[in-house]
C-alpha positions, -999 to +999 in steps of 0.1 A: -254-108+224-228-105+200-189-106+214-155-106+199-134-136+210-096-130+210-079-157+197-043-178+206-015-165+186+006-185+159+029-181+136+018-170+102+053-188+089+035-223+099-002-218+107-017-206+075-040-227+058-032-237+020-069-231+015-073-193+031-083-167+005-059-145-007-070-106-012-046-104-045-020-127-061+018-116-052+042-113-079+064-142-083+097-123-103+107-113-064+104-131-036+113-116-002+112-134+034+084-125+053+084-110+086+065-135+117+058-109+141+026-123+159-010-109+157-039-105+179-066-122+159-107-111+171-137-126+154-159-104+138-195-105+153-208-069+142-201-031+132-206-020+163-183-042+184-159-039+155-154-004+161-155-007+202-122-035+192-103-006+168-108+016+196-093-003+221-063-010+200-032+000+215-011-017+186-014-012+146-021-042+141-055-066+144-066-096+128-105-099+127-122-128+112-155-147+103-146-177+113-112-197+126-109-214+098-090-186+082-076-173+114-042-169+101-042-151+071-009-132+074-006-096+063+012-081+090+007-050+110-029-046+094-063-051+104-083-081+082-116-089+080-119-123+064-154-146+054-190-130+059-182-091+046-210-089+029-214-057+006-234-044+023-215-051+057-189-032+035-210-001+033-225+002+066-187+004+078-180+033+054-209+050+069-199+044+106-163+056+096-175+086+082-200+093+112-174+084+138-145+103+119-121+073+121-087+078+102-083+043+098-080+030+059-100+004+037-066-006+019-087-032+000-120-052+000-133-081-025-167-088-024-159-118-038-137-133-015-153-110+010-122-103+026-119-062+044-079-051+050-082-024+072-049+000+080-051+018+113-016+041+106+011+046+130+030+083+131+066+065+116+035+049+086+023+082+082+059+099+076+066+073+054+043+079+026+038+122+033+076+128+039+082+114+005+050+124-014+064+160-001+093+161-014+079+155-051+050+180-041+074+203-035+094+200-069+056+208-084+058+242-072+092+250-071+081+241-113+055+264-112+035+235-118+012+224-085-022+238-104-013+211-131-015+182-107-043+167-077-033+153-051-058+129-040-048+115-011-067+084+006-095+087-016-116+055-020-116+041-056-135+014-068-120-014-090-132-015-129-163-034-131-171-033-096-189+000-087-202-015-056-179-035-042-144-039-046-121-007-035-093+004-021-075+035-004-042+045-005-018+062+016-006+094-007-018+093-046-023+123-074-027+128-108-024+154-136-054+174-139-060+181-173-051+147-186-075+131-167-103+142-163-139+128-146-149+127-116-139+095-103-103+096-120-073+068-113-043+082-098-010+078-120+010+080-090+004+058-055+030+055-024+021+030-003+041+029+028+044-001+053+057+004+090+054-034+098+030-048+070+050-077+051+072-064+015+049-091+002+020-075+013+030-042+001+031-061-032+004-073-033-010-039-025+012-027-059-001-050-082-040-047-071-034-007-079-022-016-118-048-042-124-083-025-106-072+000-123-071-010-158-035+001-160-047+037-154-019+035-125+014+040-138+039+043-110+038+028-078+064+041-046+066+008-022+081+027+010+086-001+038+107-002+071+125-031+080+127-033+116+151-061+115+176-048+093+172-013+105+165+003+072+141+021+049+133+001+017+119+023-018+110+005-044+098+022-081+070-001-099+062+003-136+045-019-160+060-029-195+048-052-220+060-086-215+078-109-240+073-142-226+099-169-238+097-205-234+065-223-206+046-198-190+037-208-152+003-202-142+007-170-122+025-156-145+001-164-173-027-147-148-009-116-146-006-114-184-041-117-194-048-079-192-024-061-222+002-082-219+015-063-190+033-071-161+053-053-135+088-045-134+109-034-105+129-004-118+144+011-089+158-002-052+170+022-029+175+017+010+185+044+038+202+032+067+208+054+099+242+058+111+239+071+150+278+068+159+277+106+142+264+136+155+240+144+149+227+112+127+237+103+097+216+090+067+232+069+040+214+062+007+227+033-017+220+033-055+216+074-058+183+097-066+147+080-073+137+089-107+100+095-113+090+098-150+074+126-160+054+105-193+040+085-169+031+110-141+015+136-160+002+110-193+025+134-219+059+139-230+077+166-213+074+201-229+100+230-228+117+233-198+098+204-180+118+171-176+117+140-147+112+144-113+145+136-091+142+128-061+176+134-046+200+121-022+197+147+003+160+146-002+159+113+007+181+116+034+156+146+049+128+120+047+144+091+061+154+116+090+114+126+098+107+087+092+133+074+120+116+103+144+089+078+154+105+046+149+098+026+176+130+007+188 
């Protein structure tokens, strides 16, 4: 009979092996502490009792694995599947998804590592990618242009190369519909929103969008709340040819193979609440997020069309449905 074992929690700051897989390389231009909230960690035995775990989960977050020699590999908040996902493991758990109508979300798998990152969203998750994907959706209509653009929400797409295998699902993407067509298109637009996953993770998540993708991807939102400082977090991702000078390190030589691009942080802005006001106050540092319209819609800007601004009191509107179900 097959079971799933619950294993002794461990810090990931000290427990992670230096030999554990990793589902995509994290840039090295920023670092950022990570967070060492604890995990449950299961052993995956089967679909079956996988699902029967996910449904028991009180939490969002759930550590599954093959075996305990990679027991600890730390994204946070997130379910993993590490060793013995086979392809075809992979598929049979799209299928039971889609036949049990889960909402949970393949954020990636590698059928090469074999390694299955499975979201299962929280409400304050969810408001963090739709409350700011709405906000631009709703400067596409007041622009008369929301037939120009698909929004393509969670869809699954598979990585270049890899039609059966490696994929990934974000949280809110869309793209411009006459500039790219097909039927499997790349977004040129992805949020990807963290409640507790790691600002590594949500990294890692950025830079696996620009390279499955060929560089079809050409702005990535990073939208992450920091429990600990009590804030919202937006980061805007592009990619821009690099001009390496001097030695090259070996990541960074990794991440220029394809292009010559890397990417580049362009825009921070965090939203802190202010509750000694009535009612609550927002306060947004470094001004309006910028999204270019080149890159969204793969053109340059005709008559009357110009960037999307995202502004102050739009952000301050979406950091205020964000905080709603923030859990103290």
């Amino acid at each position: 009979m097959h079971s799933i074992a619950v294993m002794p929690r461990t810090s990931p700051s000290t427990s992670t092996p230096s030999s554990a897989p990793s589902a995509s390389t994290l840039p090295t231009s920023v670092e950022s502490k990570e967070e060492e909230d604890e995990a449950p960690t299961v052993r995956f035995t089967s679909v079956h009792r996988l699902f029967q775990t996910i449904n028991s989960t009180t939490g969002d977050i759930l550590i599954v694995t093959g075996t305990t020699a990679f027991s600890w590999f730390a994204i946070l908040h997130i379910l993993i599947i590490t060793t013995d996902v086979s392809p075809s493991h992979f598929a049979e758990i799209e299928r039971e998804r889609e036949n049990r109508r889960r909402k949970f979300r393949f954020r990636r798998y590698s059928s090469e590592s074999r390694i299955l990152i499975i979201t299962i969203p929280t409400m304050a998750h969810e408001q963090l990618h739709l409350g700011f994907y709405h906000q631009y959706e709703r400067q596409l209509i007041q622009r008369g242009m929301d037939d120009a653009w698909l929004s393509s929400g969670s869809a699954t797409l598979r990585r270049r190369g890899h039609p059966g295998g490696d994929g990934g699902e974000g949280d809110s993407t869309g793209l411009p519909t006459l500039e790219r067509p097909g039927k499997e298109p790349w977004p040129t637009l992805v949020v990807e929103a963290g409640d507790s996953e790691s600002l590594n993770g949500l990294r890692a998540d950025m830079r696996w969008w620009f390279m499955a993708s060929n560089h079809d991807v050409k702005i990535v939102i990073l939208t992450k709340f920091d429990h600990r400082q009590r804030h919202i977090l937006l980061e805007r991702w592009e990619e821009e040819e690099s001009h390496p000078q001097g030695a090259l390190t070996r990541s960074r030589a990794a991440r220029l193979q394809h292009n010559g691009l890397e990417p580049i942080l362009r825009q921070t802005i965090t939203i802190t609440r202010d509750a000694t006001t009535s009612p609550a106050s927002y306060n947004v540092t470094r001004g309006a997020l910028v999204l270019g319209f080149k890159l969204l819609f793969l053109r340059d800007p005709g008559p009357g069309e110009a960037d999307f601004v995202i502004s102050v009191q739009e952000l301050q509107n979406f950091a205020q449905r964000v905080w709603r179900f923030v859990r103290d």
